[in-house]
Structures are given as C-alpha cells and as structure tokens.
N, C-alpha and C positions, 0 to 999 in steps of 0.2 A: 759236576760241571762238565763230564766228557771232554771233549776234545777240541774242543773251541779255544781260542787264544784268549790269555788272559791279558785283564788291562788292567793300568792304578787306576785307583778311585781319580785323582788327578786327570788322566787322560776323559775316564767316564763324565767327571764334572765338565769338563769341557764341550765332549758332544749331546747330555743332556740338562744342560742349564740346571743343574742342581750343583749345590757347595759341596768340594769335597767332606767338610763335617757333617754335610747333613749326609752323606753317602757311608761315612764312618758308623753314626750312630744306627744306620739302618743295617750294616752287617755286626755290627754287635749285638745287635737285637733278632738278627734273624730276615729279617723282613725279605733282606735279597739274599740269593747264594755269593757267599763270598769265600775265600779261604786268608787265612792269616798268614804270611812268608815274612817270620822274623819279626818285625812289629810291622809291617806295613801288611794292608789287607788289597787284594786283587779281587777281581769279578770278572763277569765276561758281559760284553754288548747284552748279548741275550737274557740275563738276570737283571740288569738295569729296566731295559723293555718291557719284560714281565710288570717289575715293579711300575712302571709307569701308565701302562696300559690296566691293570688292576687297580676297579675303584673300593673292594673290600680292603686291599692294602694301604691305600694311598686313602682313605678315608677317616679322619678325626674320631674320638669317642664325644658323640654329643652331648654325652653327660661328665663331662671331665672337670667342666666350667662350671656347672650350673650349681648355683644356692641350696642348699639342702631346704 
C-alpha cells in the first residue's frame, strides 16, 4: 500500500457508497488491499478505486445461482 494515508473502512463507506460490511468482507477476501491494525482493517482511497473501477472484480459468478 506504499505511502498513501490510510483510511477506515468507515471513512471509505462514506466517500464510496458501499457498507462498511460490504468493505469488510471484501478485505478479508482479498478483493481490495487492506491491512488489519488490531481488529479494525484500513485501506487507502486508491485500493477502494481500483476496486470500483474493476469490472473483473466487481463482477458476480454467473453460475453461482444457476440450477444444476
């Protein structure tokens, strides 16, 4: 994450209209860079962004749903 200022997910929820849970689950999974400080997880602008501008990330498994 270099040198960029870190934010809470809290602050992130706020300037990209996503929940801080949904922001949770997406650095425990990886999806965005985050780091863990104690139990709360930090990110920076810039990994949010990433994440929202990526439609490979930000895209559903179309077959998650579907009827065997």
């Amino acid at each position: 994450m270099g040198e960029e200022r870190l934010i809470s997910l809290k602050e992130a929820a706020a300037r990209s209209g996503l929940s801080a849970g949904f922001l949770r689950r997406l650095c425990r999974t990886g999806r965005i860079d985050a780091v863990k400080i104690g139990r709360d997880w930090v990110t920076t602008w810039r990994a949010v962004t990433e994440y929202l501008e990526d439609e490979k990330k930000r895209s559903k498994n179309p077959f998650k749903y579907k009827n065997p």
